[in-house]
C-alpha positions in Angstrom: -3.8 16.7 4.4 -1.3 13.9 4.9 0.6 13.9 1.2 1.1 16.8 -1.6 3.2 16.3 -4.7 3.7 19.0 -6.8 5.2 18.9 -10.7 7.1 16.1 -9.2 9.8 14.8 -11.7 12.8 12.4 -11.3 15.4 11.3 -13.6 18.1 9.4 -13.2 21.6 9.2 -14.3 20.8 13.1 -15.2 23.7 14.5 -18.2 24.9 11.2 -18.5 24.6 8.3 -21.5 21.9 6.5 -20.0 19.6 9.5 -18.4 15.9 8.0 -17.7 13.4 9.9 -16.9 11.1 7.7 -14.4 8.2 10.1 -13.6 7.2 13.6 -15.0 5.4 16.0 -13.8 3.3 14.5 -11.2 1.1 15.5 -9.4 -1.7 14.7 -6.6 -3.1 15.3 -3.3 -3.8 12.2 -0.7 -5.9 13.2 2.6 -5.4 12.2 6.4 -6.8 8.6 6.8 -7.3 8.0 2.6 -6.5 4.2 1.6 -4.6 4.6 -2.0 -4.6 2.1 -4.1 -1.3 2.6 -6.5 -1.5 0.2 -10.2 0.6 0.8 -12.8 2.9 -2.0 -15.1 6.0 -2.6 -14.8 8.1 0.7 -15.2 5.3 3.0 -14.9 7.0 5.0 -12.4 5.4 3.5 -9.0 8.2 2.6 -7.0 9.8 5.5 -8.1 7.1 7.9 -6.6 6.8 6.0 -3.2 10.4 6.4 -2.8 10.5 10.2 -2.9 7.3 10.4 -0.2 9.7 9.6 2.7 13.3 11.0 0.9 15.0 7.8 -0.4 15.0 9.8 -3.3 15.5 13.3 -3.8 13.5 15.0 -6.5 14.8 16.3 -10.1 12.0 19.2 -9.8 8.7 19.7 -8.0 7.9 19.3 -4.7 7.0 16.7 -1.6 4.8 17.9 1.1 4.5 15.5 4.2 1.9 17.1 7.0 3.5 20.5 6.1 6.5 19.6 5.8 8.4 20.5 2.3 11.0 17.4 1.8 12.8 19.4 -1.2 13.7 22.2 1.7 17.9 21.7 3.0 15.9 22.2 7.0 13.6 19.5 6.5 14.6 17.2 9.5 14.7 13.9 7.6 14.4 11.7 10.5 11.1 13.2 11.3 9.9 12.8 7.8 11.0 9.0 7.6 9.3 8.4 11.6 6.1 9.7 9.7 6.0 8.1 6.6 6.3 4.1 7.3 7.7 2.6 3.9 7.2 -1.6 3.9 8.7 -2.8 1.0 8.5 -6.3 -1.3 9.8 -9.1 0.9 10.6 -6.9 4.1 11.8 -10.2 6.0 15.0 -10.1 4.2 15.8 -7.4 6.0 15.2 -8.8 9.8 18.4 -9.6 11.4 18.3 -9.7 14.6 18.4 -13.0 16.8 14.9 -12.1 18.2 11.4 -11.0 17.1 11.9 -8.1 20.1 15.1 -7.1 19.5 13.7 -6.2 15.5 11.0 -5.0 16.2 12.7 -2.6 19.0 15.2 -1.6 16.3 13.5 2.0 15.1 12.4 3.1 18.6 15.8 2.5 19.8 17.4 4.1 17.3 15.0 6.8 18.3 16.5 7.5 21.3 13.6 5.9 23.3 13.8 4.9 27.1 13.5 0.7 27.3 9.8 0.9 29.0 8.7 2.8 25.9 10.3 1.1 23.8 8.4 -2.2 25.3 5.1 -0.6 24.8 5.4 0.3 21.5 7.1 -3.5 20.8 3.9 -5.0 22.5 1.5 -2.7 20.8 2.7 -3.3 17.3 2.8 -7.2 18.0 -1.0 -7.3 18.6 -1.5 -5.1 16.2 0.0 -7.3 13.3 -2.2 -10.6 15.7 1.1 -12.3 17.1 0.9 -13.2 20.8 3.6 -11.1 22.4 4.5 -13.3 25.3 4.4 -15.9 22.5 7.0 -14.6 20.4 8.7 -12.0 21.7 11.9 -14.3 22.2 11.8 -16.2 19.4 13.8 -15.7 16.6 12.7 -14.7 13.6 14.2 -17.4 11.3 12.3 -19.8 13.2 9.0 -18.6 11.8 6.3 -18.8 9.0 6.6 -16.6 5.8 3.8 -15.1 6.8 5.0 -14.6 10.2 8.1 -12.8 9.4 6.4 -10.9 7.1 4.0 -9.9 9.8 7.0 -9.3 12.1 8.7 -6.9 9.9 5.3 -4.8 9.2 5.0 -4.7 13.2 9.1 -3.2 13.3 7.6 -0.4 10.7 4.7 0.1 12.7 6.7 0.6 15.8 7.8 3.9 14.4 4.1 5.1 14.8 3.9 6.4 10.9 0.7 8.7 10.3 1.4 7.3 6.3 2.0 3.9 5.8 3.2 2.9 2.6 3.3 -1.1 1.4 4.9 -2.3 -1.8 3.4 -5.9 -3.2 3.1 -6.3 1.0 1.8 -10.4 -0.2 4.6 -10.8 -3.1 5.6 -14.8 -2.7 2.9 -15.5 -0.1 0.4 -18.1 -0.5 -3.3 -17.7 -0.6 -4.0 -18.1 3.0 -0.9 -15.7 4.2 -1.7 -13.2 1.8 -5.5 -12.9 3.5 -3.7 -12.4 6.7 -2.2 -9.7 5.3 -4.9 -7.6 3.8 -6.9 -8.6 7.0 -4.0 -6.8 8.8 -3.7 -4.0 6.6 -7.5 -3.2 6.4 -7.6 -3.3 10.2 -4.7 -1.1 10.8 -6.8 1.1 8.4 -10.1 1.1 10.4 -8.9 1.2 13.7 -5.5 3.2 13.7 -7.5 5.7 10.7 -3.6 6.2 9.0 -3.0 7.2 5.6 -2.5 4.0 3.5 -0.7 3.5 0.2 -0.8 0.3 -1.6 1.3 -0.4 -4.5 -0.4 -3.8 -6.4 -0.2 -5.2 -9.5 -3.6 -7.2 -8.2 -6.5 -5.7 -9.5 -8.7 -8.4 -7.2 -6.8 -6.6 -3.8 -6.5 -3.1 -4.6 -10.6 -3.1 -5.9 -11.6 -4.4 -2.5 -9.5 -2.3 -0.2 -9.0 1.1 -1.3 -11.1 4.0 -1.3 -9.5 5.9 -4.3 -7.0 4.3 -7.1 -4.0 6.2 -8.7 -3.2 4.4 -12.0 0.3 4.8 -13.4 1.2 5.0 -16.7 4.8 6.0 -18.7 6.2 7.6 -15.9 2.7 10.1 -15.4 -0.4 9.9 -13.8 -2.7 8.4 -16.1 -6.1 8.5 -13.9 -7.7 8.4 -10.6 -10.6 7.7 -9.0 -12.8 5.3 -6.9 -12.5 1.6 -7.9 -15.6 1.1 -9.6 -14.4 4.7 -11.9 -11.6 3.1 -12.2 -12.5 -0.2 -13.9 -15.0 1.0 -15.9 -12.5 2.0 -18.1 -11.2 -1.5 -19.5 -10.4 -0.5 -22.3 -8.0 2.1 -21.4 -6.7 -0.1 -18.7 -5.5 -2.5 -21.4 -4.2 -0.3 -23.4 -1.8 0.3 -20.2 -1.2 -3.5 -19.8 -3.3 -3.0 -16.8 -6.3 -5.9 -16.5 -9.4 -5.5 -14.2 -10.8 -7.4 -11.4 -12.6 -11.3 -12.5 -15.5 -10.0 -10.7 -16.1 -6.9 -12.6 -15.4 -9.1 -16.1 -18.8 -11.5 -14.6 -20.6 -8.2 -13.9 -19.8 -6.8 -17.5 -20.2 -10.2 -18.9 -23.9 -11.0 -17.2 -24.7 -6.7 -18.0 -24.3 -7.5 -21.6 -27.4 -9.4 -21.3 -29.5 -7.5 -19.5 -29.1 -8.0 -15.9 -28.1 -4.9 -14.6 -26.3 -5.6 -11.6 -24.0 -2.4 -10.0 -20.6 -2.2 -11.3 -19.0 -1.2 -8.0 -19.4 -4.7 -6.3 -15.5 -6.0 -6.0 -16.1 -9.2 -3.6 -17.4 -12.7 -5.0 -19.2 -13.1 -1.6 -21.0 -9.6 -2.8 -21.4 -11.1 -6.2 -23.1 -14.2 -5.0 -25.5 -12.4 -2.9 -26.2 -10.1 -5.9 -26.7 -13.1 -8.0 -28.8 -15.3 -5.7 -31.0 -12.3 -5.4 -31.4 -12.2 -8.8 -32.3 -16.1 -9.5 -34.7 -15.7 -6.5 -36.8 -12.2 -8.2 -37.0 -14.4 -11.3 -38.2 -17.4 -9.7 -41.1 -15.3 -7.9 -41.6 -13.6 -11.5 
C-alpha cells in the first residue's frame, strides 16, 4: 500500500477571524503502482490534500500514512518522506534556477548527500526518462529552452529523487496542445515502465478519463466519490451539480445511446470512438 489517509482534516488560520476549514474528514486508501486521477473545482480541497501527502502541511486531525510511515508522528524522518513522495507542482519551471539543465537536475541528489558518479547516473537516467538527449542538453541552460522543455526538465529534477509516489498538479497548465501530449505521453510511460504510484490533479476531464485507472472527485472540502472513470462519469448529473463537466467523448456516446446505439460507456479516446463508430456504420451497411 503506497498512501493511507485517515479522518484527515485541515483548517487554516485555526481560533482566529478568518479560520477555513479546507478538507474534513477524509479519507482513502491508494495502492503501490495505482494511477489517481484527482478532480474537484476550484476550492474543493485538492491542493490542500496533496500538500499534506509529503508534509508541506501538517494535519489539524487524522492521519498520513506513506509506505508505513505515520507523517503526523514527531520521529517521522521528513526527508525520507519528501525523497518518497515526488510533488510536481503547476508551472514547476519557475522554480529552475540554476545556469544549467545538469546542475538542476543534480540539485536533490546533491542535497542528498550523494557521491558525483551517482549523482550523474541518476541526472542521465531521469533525462531519458523525461526523452531529452543527455549529451544534448546536459550543458545547456535552462532558460534557453522550450516551455515544454523546461517543463520536462524540472519533472526529470523531481524524478531524480527516485519517488515511489509521484504527485503532479495541472503538470500541462499554459502548455499548448502539442506540449501538453508530450507530457501525458511522459507521464503514462513513467507509469508503465517505472510501475510508481501516480496522482494527477486535473481540472480536464478529457486527460484524467484516458489515463487513470481510478478517480477521486472532490467536492466542499470532502470526498465526494470514487471510482473507475467510466463509474465516474456516468454520474453527470451529480458531476454538475459539483461544477464538475465530463469528457466530449462520453457526451457523443450518451448523445448517440439516446437513440439506440448502444455503444460502451467506458471508451475515453476519439480514436476508440471512431473505431466504435465505423464499426457501427459498417454492421448497418451489411444489414
Amino acid at each position: 500500500m503506497s498512501i493511507l489517509v485517515e479522518g484527515l482534516t485541515h483548517i487554516y488560520m485555526q481560533d482566529g477571524p478568518f479560520e477555513s476549514t479546507a478538507i474534513e474528514d477524509v479519507s482513502l486508501r491508494i495502492e503501490d503502482g495505482e494511477f489517481i486521477g484527482l478532480i474537484g473545482h476550484t476550492g474543493s480541497g485538492k491542493s490542500t490534500l496533496i500538500q499534506h501527502l509529503n508534509g508541506l502541511l501538517k494535519p489539524t486531525r487524522g492521519k498520513i500514512i506513506i509506505q508505513g510511515m505515520d507523517l503526523t508522528d514527531k520521529s517521522v524522518n521528513m526527508k525520507k518522506i519528501r525523497q518518497a513522495v515526488g510533488l510536481v507542482f503547476q508551472y514547476p519551471e519557475h522554480q529552475l534556477f540554476e545556469e544549467t539543465v545538469y546542475k538542476d537536475i543534480s540539485f536533490g541528489p546533491l542535497n542528498m548527500g550523494m557521491d558525483p558518479s551517482s549523482i550523474q547516473e541518476r541526472v542521465q537516467t531521469s533525462m531519458e526518462l523525461v526523452g531529452m538527449d543527455y549529451e544534448v542538453y546536459k550543458n545547456r541552460s535552462p532558460f534557453e529552452l522550450s516551455g515544454g522543455q523546461r517543463r520536462r526538465v524540472a519533472i526529470a529534477g523531481v524524478i531524480a529523487m527516485r519517488p515511489s509516489i509521484l504527485i503532479l498538479d495541472e503538470p500541462t497548465a499554459g502548455l499548448d496542445p502539442r506540449g501538453r501530449e508530450e507530457i501525458f505521453s511522459l507521464i503514462r510511460d513513467l507509469h508503465q515502465k517505472n510501475k510508481i504510484t501516480i496522482i494527477l490533479v486535473s481540472h480536464s476531464m478529457e486527460d484524467v478519463s484516458r489515463l487513470a485507472d481510478r478517480i477521486i472527485v472532490m467536492n466542499k472540502g470532502k470526498i465526494a466519490m470514487t471510482g473507475k472513470p467510466g463509474e465516474i462519469f456516468a454520474k453527470a448529473d451529480l458531476l454538475e451539480e459539483m461544477g464538475l463537466g465530463i469528457p466530449q467523448v462520453t457526451q457523443l456516446i450518451q448523445a448517440l445511446n439516446t437513440i439506440g446505439k448502444n455503444i460502451p460507456t467506458d471508451i475515453f479516446s476519439l480514436e476508440d470512438i471512431k473505431t466504435v463508430i465505423l464499426e457501427c456504420i459498417r454492421s448497418r451497411e451489411h444489414a
